[in-house]
N, C-alpha and C positions, 0 to 999 in steps of 0.2 A: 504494500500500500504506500505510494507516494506521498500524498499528502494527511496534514494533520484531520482526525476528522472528529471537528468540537462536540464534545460531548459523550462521544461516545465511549470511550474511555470510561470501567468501570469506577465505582466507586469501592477504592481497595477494599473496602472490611466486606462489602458484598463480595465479591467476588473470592478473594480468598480466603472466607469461612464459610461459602461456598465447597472451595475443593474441601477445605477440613469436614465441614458437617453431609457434605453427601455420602461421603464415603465412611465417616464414621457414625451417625445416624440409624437406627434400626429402625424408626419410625416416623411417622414427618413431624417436622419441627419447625415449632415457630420463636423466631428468636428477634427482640430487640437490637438494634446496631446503634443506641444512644451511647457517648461517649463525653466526655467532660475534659475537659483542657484550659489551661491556666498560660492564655497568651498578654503578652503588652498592649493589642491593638484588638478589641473586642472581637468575638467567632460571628456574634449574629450585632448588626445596628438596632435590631429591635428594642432592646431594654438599654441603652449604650448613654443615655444619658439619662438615666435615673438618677442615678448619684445625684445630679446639681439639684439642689431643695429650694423652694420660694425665696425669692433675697427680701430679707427684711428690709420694711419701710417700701418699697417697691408699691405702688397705685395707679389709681387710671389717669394721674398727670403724669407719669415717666412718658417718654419719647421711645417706643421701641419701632426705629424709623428703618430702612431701608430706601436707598439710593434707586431711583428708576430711568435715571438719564439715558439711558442710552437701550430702554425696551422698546421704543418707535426703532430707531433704527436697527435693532437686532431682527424685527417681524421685518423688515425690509431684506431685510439678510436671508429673509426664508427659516429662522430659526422659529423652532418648535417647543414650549415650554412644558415640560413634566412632573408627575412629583417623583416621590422616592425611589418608587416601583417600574419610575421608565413609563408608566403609561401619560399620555397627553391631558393636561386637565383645561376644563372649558371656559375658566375664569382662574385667572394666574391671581388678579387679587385678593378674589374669596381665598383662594387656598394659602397664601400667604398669611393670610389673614388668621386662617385654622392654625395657622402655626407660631399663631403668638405678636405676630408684626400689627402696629397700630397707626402708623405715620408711614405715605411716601412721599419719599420727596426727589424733587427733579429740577436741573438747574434751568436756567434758559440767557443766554448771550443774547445784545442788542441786534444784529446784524449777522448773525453767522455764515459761513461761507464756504464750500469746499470738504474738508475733514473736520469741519467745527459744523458742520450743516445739521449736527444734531441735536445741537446745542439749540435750536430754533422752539421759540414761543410757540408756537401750530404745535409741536410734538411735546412740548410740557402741557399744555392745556387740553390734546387727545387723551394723556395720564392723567391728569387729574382730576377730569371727569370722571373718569374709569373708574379712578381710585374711590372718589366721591359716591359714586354708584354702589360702590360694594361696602359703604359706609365706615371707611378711613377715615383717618385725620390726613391735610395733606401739607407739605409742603412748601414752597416754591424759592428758591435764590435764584436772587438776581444776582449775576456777575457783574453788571454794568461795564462791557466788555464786550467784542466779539469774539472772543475765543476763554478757556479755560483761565481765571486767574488762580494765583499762589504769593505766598508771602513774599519772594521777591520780584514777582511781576504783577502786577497790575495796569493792564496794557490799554490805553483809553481805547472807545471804538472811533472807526473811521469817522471824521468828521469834529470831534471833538478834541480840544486843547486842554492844558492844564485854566487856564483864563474863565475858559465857559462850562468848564467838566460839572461845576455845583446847579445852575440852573441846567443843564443839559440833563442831568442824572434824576432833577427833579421832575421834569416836563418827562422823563421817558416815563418811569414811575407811576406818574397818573396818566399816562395811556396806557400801560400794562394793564393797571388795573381797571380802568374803563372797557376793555379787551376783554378781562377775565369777566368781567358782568355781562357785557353782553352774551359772552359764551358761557354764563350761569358756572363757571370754573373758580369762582373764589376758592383761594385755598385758605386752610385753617389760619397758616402762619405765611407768611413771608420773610423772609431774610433777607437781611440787605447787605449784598456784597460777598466776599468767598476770602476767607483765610488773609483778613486785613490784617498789614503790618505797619502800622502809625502812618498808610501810603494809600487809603480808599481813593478811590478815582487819581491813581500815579500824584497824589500831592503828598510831600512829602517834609515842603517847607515849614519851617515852625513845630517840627514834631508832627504836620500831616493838620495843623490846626483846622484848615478849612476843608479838610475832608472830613474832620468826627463832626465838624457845623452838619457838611451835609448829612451825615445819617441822622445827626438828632433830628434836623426837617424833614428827613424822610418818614422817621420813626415814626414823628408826633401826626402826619399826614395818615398815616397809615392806618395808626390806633383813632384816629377822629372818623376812618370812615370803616369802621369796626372789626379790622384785619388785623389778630395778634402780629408780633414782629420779631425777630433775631436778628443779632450780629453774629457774622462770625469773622472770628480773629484768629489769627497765628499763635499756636502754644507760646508764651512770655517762655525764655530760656529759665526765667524764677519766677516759680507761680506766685509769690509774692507780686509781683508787676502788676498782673490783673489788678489789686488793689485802685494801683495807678490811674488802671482805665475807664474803672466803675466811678472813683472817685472824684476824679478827672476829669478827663475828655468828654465822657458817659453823662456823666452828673452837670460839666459846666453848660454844655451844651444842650441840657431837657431832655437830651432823649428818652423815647417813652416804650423803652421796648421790653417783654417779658423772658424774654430767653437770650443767656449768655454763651454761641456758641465757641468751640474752643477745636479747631482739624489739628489731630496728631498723627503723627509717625511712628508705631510702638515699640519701644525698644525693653530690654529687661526693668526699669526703674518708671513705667508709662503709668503702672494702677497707684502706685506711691506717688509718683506727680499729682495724678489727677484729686486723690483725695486730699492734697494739699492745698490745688489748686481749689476745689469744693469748698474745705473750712475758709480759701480766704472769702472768697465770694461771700458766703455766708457772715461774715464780717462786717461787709461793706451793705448792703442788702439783705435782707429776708424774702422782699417780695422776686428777686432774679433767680429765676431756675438755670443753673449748670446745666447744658449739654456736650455731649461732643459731638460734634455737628459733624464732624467727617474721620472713618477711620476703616482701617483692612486689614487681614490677618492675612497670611498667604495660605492656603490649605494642598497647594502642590510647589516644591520646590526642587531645583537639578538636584540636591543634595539628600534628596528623599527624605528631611527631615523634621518634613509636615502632614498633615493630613486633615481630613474634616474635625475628627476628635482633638487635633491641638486648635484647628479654630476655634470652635465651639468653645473650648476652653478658655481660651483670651478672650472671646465675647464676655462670657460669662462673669468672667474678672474684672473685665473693666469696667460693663455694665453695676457690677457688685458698687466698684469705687465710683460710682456717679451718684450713688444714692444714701441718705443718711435720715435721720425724720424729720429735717428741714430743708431739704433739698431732694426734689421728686426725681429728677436727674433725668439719664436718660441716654443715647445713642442714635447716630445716622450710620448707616452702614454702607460704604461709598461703594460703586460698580457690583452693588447685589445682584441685577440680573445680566451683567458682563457678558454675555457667552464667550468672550475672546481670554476672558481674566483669569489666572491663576489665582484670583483672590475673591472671586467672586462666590455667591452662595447656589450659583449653578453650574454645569463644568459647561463644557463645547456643544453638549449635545442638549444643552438645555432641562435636564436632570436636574432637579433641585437636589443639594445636598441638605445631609441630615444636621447641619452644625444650624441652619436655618432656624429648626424646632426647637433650639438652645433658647429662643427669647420666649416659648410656649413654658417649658421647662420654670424659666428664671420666674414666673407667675404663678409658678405650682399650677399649673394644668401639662399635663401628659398626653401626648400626641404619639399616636405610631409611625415610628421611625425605621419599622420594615425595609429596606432596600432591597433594587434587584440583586439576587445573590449572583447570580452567571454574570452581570456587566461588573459586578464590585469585588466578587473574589470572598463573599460572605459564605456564613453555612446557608446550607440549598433546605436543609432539614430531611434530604435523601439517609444521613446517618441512622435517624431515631427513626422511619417506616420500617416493619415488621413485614419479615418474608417468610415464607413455609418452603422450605428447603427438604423434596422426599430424596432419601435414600438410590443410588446408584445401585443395583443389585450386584454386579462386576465390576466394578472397580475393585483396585488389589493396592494392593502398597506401591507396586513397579508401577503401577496407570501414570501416564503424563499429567500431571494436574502444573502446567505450564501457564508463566507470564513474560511476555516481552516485556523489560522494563527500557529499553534501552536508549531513553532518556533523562533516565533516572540523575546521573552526573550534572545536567546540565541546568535540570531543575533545582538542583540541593544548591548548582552554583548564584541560581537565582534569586535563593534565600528558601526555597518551600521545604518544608518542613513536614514530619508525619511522625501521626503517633499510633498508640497501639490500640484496643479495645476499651479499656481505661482513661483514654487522652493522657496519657505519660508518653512525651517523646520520646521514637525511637526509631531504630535502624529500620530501614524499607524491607530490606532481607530478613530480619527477623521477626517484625510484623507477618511477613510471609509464610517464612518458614510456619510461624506459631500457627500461622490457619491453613494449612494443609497444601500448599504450593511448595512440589519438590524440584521445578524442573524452571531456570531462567532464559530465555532465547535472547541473545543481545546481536543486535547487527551491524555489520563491518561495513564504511567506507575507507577507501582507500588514503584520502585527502578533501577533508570535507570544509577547507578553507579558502579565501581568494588570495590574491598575493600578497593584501595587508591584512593577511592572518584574520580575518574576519570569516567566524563560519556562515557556511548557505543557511543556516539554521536548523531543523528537524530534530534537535540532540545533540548536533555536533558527536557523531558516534563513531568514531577513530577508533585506533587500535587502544590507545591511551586510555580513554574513557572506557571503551570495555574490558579490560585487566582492572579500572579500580572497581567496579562491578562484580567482577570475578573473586576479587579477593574480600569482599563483603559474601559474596555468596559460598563461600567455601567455608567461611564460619560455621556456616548453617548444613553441611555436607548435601547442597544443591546442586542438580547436577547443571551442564550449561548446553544450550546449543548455539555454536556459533553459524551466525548467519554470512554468508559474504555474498555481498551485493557487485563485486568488482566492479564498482565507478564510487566517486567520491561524490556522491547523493544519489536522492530513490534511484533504486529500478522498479520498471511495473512494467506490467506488460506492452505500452505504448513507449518507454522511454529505458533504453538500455544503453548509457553513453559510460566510454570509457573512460577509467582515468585520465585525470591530465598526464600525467608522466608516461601513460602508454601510448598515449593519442599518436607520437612518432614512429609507433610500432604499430601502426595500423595496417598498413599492407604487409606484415610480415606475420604470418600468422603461426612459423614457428616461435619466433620471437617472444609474441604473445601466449603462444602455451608455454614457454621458461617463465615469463612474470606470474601467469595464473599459479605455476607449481612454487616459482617460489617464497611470493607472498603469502600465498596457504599454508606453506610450511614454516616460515619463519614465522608467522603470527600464533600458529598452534605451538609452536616454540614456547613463546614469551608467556600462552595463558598454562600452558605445564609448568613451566616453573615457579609459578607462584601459586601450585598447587591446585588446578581449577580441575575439577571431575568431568570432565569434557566427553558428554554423551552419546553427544549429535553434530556432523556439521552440514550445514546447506549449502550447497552449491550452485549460486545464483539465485537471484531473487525473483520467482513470477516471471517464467524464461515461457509463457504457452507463445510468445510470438516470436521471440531472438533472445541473443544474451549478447552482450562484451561488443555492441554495435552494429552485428548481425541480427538484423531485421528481416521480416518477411515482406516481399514486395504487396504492392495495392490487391486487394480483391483476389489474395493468393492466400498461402499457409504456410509456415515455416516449417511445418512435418514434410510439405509437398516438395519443397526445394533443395534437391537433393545436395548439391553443394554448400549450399547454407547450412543446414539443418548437421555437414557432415563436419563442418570447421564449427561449429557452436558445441558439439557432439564430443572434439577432440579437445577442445578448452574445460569442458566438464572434469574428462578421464583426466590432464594435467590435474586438476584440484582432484580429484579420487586417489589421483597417485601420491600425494605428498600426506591425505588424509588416514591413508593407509602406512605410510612409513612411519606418519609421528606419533599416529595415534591409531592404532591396529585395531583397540576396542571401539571406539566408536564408529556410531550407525552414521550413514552416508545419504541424504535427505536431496531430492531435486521437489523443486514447486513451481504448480501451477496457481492458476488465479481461477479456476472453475470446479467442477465437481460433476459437468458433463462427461461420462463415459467416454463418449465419441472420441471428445477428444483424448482421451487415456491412450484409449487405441492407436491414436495415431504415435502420439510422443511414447507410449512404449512400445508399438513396434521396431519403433526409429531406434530405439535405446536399444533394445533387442538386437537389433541388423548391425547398430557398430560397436557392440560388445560394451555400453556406457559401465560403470561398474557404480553401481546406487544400490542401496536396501530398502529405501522408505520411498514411495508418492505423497508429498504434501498435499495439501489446500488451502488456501483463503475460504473464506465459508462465512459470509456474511448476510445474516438472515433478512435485513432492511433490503439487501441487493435481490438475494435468491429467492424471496418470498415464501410465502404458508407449505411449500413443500421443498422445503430445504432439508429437514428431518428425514423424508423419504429419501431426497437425492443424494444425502451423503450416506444413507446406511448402502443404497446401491454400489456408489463408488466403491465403496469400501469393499465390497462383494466383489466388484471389478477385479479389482488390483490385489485382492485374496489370489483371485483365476490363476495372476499373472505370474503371481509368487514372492511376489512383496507385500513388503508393512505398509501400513496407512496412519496418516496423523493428521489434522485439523492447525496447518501452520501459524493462522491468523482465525481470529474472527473476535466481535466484540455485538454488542448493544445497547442500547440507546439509554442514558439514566435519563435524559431530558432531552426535548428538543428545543431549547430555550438559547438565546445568542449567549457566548461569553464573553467576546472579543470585538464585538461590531463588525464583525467579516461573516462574508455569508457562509453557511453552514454548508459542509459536503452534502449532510442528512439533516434536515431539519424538516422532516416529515415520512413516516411508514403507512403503506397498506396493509401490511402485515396485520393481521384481525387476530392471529393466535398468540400473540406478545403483547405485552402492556409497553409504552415506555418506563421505563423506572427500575427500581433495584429487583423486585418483583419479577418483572420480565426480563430482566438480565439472570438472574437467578432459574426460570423458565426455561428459557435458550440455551444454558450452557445445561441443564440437566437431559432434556431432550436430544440435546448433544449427543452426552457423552452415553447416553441409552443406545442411539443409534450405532457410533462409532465400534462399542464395546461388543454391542452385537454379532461383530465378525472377528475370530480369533488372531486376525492379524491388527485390528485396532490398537493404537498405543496409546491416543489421548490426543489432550488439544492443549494449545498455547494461547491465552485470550491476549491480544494486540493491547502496548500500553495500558496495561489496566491501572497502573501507578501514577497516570499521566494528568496532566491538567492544558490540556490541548486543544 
């Protein structure tokens, strides 16, 4: 099998307590697969913020606001907003709303233009209707600005001077708001201006004197035609400053505004600022409620050393430090519906994350925080389903109760981790071993890298990576079969490309039988010496059409083409030959990708006419592909290749735990007609019993190898 195929990939403890319980079993049984494990980074998001308890003092004056600037242009984007579970929800503000959010708010620039075009009045007042609608609090700064301001810029808009910036900023002001009435969009609050640093509308002279004039005139306009108001300011480097401002600037000049907001940048020392910052306010004032009017946590970072649960957590905190029982306090949560942001509370695909329901949380109301488990890498809840697993009547000790892991290296290099029945971390091979898997298939490329050492991907399953496999599995006295695929990635039946290092020795076809012999042989080398019980080996991978580049021409058969089929034939017996000098006991395995007799016939004719030297006929045997009579067609096979005078074994096959995405790439299988299999652990459990009933059935059956069942692919 070439490619990865999601999901289907058992879920280990099914599958191999599986081989342990069928064959040890006298009667059917039904057994629990709940398990418990004590990770850093919660198993399910469901319960994952329970911990955080109501914050005292916390009321229906707190700000629990979220930023929506930039959701006009994101639906312009084509972006799609969901909740937890990945499905589309039909009103993004009710459901925000469900999660504890009571303010949004959305900037809006005088003139924007270009990449600032979002910043546009038309797309804050489409929100804040919206918002309004679903019975929010709302909102709105004015930048007075065409573009984004910040504490060291405050960039006038086109047309305005430092000279006229105070009547200019006034006269916009009461057209905004003549704007918002007529479009019935008054918002709760207004804010005047964004992360002012003593330089509202770039003045800057005299300590910015005639810029705090203009907000006091704004203010008191504002509150006369009955529209609460904010400032927001640049964090003072000492919160003692604000003092300054309240006292000062705030005070000389009347402003008449109700909210003091405060944009930070949060670093280790941000919730100690802030509650300092709070006592001083508190000082100067009783009637000014502290906000912080603008702020983000990063919940993905190159350093992987964030996630939604440290979000959530620094919400949480800071929100805590905004509030005390004289100050309602409160929170804006900057680029909340971002789809582009790393910082936002939805990712790319418009997925709300679970750190969101952190402000439901901080109110003591509990919201479910269920996530999709296949996009997040959560528990599926496939562990805890109960399977009835009956008895195997034949099965014996020798039976194959095989798994391909042989990805296994590349995933542990990934970080994944597994544990045993208990959820106690442990070794993959002895999880195995302990549930009745005696047999590991690991497969060989030659050079599974490009020239900057970057693998093609699949496992990266080198000779390297199968020896440290080897020596984990010899712990357990498993036995192994090595697969060789001779090319450095898949072979399948459509794609049989040779090594890079052989590709020179393409027209030399004895050439190529010394490489097949003695890469077989030196690799069965290196897994002997470190002890590996080497059972089986396979000689090309899914070869029903060519092997090693030898292909069957269009609309033709590579049984039929007698030269082909005779140099593909003598690359086999080189790998028989070297199989047989290093390793005498073990069985000598060729495989197909069917379970059609027909074709038996023909490839063992063929093997027959040029003396191939094999013991076993493989198969692939996948019930999703071969449908409701795969059960019949492999006990047939197997009857076939009895006639012929060989072993039979079941190389590959797997089924479905889900057909659910886990990757956002489309599924090989992500739907069966199969009506005798369930998807789930259940019908994976079904299929391999059926299996091995059929298989066992003919005294030449040895058993089956389930594809990646260790896998998360």
């Amino acid at each position: 099998m070439r490619k990865v195929i999601t999901k289907t990939c058992a879920l280990i403890m099914t599958v191999s307590m599986l081989f342990g319980m069928i064959f040890m079993s006298d009667s059917a049984t039904t057994y629990s697969m709940a398990a418990t494990k004590t990770v850093e980074t919660p198993e399910s998001s469901k319960n994952a913020l329970t911990k955080y308890k109501k914050i005292s003092e916390i009321n229906n004056n707190t700000i629990l606001g979220t930023d929506f600037t930039y959701y006009q242009q994101c639906l312009t984007w084509g972006k799609q907003y969901k909740d937890y579970m990945s499905q589309s929800v039909d009103n993004l503000f009710t459901y925000v709303k469900s999660q504890g959010i009571n303010t949004i708010s959305v900037k809006a620039a005088v003139n924007p233009t270009g990449d600032n075009a979002y910043l546009s009045l038309d797309n804050a007042i489409k929100t804040l209707k919206k918002a309004k609608a679903a019975g929010l609090q709302t909102n709105l700064v004015l930048l007075y600005s065409d573009e984004m301001t910040y504490a060291g810029t405050q960039k006038l808009p086109e047309g305005w001077t430092v000279k006229n910036a105070v009547d200019k900023a006034k006269d916009y002001t009461k057209e905004v708001v003549e704007e918002l009435t007529k479009e019935n969009a008054i918002p709760t609050i207004i804010t005047i201006g964004n992360e002012v640093d003593w330089n509202f509308l770039g003045i800057t002279e005299e300590g910015g004197w005639n810029g705090w004039v203009a907000m006091g005139d704004i203010s008191a306009y504002l509150k006369d035609n009955g529209i609460k108001n904010a400032v927001s300011i640049a964090a003072p480097k000492e919160a003692s400053v604000i003092k300054e401002i309240i006292d000062g600037k705030l005070k000389w000049t009347k402003a008449d505004y109700d909210y003091i907001g405060v944009n930070l940048y949060p670093d280790d020392n941000t919730n100690t600022y802030v509650k300092e910052l709070r006592d001083a306010v508190e000082e100067c004032s009783e009637k000014k409620q502290l906000i912080v009017s603008s702020v983000k946590y990063a919940r993905v970072n190159e350093e992987d050393t964030v996630n939604v649960y440290t979000q959530a957590e620094n919400i949480y905190n800071l929100l805590s430090a905004t509030i005390d029982k004289n100050n309602a306090g409160g929170i804006i949560y900057d680029d909340a519906v971002y789809t582009g942001s790393w910082n936002s509370l939805v990712d790319d695909d418009g997925d709300a994350q679970i750190s969101l329901a952190i402000f439901a949380y901080a109110q003591g109301k509990q919201t479910d925080t269920s996530r999709d488990p296949y996009k997040y890498g959560d528990d599926t809840g496939l562990k805890s389903q109960k399977v009835t697993i009956r008895k195997v009547s034949k099965m014996t000790d020798s039976t194959i109760r095989g798994m391909d892991i042989s990805s296994y290296i590349a995933l542990k290099n990934a970080g994944v981790k597994y544990y045993d029945n208990n959820g106690k971390e442990e070794s993959l091979l002895k999880v195995l071993s302990d549930n009745g898997v005696n047999y590991i298939r690991i497969r060989i490329w030659n050079d599974p890298y490009n020239e900057n050492g970057e693998t093609y991907g699949g496992g990266a399953s080198d000779v390297e990576n199968g020896l440290k496999i080897a020596k984990e599995a010899a712990k357990y006295n498993m036995k192994l079969l090595l697969c060789f695929h001779y090319s450095d990635f898949w072979a399948e039946p459509s794609v049989q490309n040779l090594p890079k290092a052989w590709k020179k020795d393409a027209d030399n076809p004895q050439k190529l039988r010394l490489n097949v012999y003695n890469y077989t042989k030196e690799t069965i080398k290196k897994f002997k010496e470190i002890g590996a019980d080497i059972g089986m080996v396979q000689i090309g991978n899914e070869i029903s059409r060519g092997m090693m580049g030898v292909m069957q021409s269009k609309n033709s058969s590579i049984w039929e083409e007698k030269s082909k089929i005779e140099l593909v034939d003598s690359y086999i017996n080189a790998g028989s030959k070297a199989v047989r000098e290093c390793a005498p006991e073990a069985l000598i395995a060729l495989h197909l990708d069917t379970l059609y007799t027909g074709t038996y016939k023909k490839a063992m004719d063929v093997w027959e006419r040029d003396d191939v030297d094999y013991d076993v006929l493989g198969a692939s045997s996948y019930a999703f592909w071969s449908g409701d009579n795969m059960v019949n067609s492999l006990k047939k096979a197997g009857e076939y290749v009895a006639s012929r005078g060989k072993l039979f074994t079941v190389l590959e096959t797997s089924w479905l735990n889900s057909t659910e995405d886990a990757d956002g790439t489309s599924n090989m299988i992500s739907s069966t007609k199969v009506k005798k299999y369930k998807v789930g652990p259940q019908g994976q459990v079904d299929v391999l019993t059926d299996m091995y009933d059929a298989i066992l059935s003919n005294d030449n059956g040895l058993g089956i190898f389930y594809w990646e069942g260790a896998g998360f692919l």
